[in-house]
N, C-alpha and C positions, 0 to 999 in steps of 0.2 A: 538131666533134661531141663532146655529151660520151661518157666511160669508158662502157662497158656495163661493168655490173656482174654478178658473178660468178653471181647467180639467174637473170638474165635470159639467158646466155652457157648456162646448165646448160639451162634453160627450151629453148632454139633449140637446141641439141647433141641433149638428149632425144628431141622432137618427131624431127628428120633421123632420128636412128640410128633410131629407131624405127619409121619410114615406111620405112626403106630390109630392116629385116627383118621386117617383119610377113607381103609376099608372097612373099619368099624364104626365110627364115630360114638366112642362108647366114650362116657362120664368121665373114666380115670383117665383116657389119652387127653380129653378136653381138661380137666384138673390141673392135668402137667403144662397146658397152653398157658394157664392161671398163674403157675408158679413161674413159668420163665418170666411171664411180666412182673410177677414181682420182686424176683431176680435181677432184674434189669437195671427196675428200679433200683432197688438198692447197693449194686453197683454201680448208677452212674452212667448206666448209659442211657440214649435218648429215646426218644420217639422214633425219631430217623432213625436212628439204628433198626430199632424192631422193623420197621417199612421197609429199609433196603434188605435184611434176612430175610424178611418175606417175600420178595420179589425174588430174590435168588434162590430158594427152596422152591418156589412157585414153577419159576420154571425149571426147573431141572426135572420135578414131576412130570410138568406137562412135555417134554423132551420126547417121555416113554408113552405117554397117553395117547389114545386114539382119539380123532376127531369127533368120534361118538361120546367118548368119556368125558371131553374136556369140559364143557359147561357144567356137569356134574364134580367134578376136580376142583374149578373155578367158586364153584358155589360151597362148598364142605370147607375150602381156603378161607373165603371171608367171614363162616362160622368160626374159624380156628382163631383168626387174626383178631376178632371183637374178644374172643376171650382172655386175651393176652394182652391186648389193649385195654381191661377192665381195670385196671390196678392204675393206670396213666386215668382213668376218669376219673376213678373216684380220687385220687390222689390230687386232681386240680378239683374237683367237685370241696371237698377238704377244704383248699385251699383259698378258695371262692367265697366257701362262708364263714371265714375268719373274720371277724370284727375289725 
């Protein structure tokens, strides 16, 4: 089999952790948000990237969601996405107060 490669690997990691807190929103599924950013990071992929995965797991949820649910959906999303995003701040934050 060939390498999965590291968008495809982020792609499949997002999707899980994200099905796993969207009806619970519990600590560990947001933890695993945590580590795919830092995963990311440190292979190399961008910011863009995490944004376009996001946008494609986003919708593919909202695909099956009721018009009742979506706002709710939408909002538990941008919880998810800041946490995963945490590693991209502090890592410019870092990098900002370099001498």
């Amino acid at each position: 089999l060939p390498p999965v490669k590291a968008e495809e690997r982020l792609l499949r990691n997002y999707r899980t952790a994200f099905l796993r807190y969207l009806p619970s929103r519990d600590e560990a599924a947001l933890d695993a948000g945590y580590q795919i950013g830092r995963s990311a990071v440190t292979e190399g992929l961008t910011i863009l990237d995490l944004a376009q995965v996001h946008h494609d797991v986003l919708r593919e949820v909202l695909r099956s969601t009721s018009p009742e649910e979506a706002d709710g959906v939408v909002a538990t999303a941008a919880d998810f996405l800041v946490e995963v995003l945490a590693t991209y701040e502090m890592t410019r934050r870092g990098y900002l107060a370099k001498p």
